[in-house]
N, C-alpha and C positions, 0 to 999 in steps of 0.2 A: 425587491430583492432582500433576503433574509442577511442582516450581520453578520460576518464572521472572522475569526481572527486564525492569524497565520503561524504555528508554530515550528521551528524549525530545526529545535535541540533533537531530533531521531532522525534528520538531515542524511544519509545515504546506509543507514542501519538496513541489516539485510531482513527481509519479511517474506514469511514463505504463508498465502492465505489457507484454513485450515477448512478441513472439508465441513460440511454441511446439509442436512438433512435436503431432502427435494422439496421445495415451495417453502423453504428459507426465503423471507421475504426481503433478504438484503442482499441476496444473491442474485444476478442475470445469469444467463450462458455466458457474456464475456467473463463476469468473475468464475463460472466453474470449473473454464478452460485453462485457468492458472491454479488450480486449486494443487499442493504442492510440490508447484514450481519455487524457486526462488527468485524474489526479486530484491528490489532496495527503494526504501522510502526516497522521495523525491520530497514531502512536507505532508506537513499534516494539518489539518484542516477543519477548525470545530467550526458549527453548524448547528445552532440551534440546541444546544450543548450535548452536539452528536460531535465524536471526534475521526473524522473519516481521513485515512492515508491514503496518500496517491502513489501509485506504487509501479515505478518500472523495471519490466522486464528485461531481458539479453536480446528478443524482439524487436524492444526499442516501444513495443505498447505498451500503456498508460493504463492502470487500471482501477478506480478510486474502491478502498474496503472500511466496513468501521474496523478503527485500531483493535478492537479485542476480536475479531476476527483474525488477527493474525497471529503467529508465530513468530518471537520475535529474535535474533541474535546480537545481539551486541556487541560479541565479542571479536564476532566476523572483519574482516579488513570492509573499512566504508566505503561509500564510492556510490554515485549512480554512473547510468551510459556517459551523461555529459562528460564527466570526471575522465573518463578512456578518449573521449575524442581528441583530436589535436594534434 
């Protein structure tokens, strides 16, 4: 199993992933089905010093992108689902 380290300063920043040509090879069908939705970082996640976010939806699905795949706001109010439960 490859090293990796956990960052978590962009912690519930809203991320909407941006579209992408077809046979994008860092795209599935699950990532193209959220392709500008919005979601919200849940962490983020270098690999191999690939920096991939995991990103949940209003779904409640989970869906990991590299960070410059996405769109990012900042400014947005933070929050992931967990943040709403309770």
């Amino acid at each position: 199993m490859a090293a990796h380290r956990h960052q978590t300063s962009l912690r519930g920043v809203r991320a909407t992933p941006k579209p992408k040509p077809e046979g994008y090879p860092s795209y599935g069908p699950m990532n193209r089905r959220y392709v500008g939705m919005p979601g919200h970082i849940h962490e983020v996640v270098e690999i191999e010093g690939k920096r991939l976010a995991k990103v949940g939806f209003d779904d409640r699905k989970i869906v990991y992108y590299l960070l410059d795949d996405l769109e990012l706001d900042e400014s947005a109010q933070r929050g992931t689902f967990h943040d709403r439960e309770g």
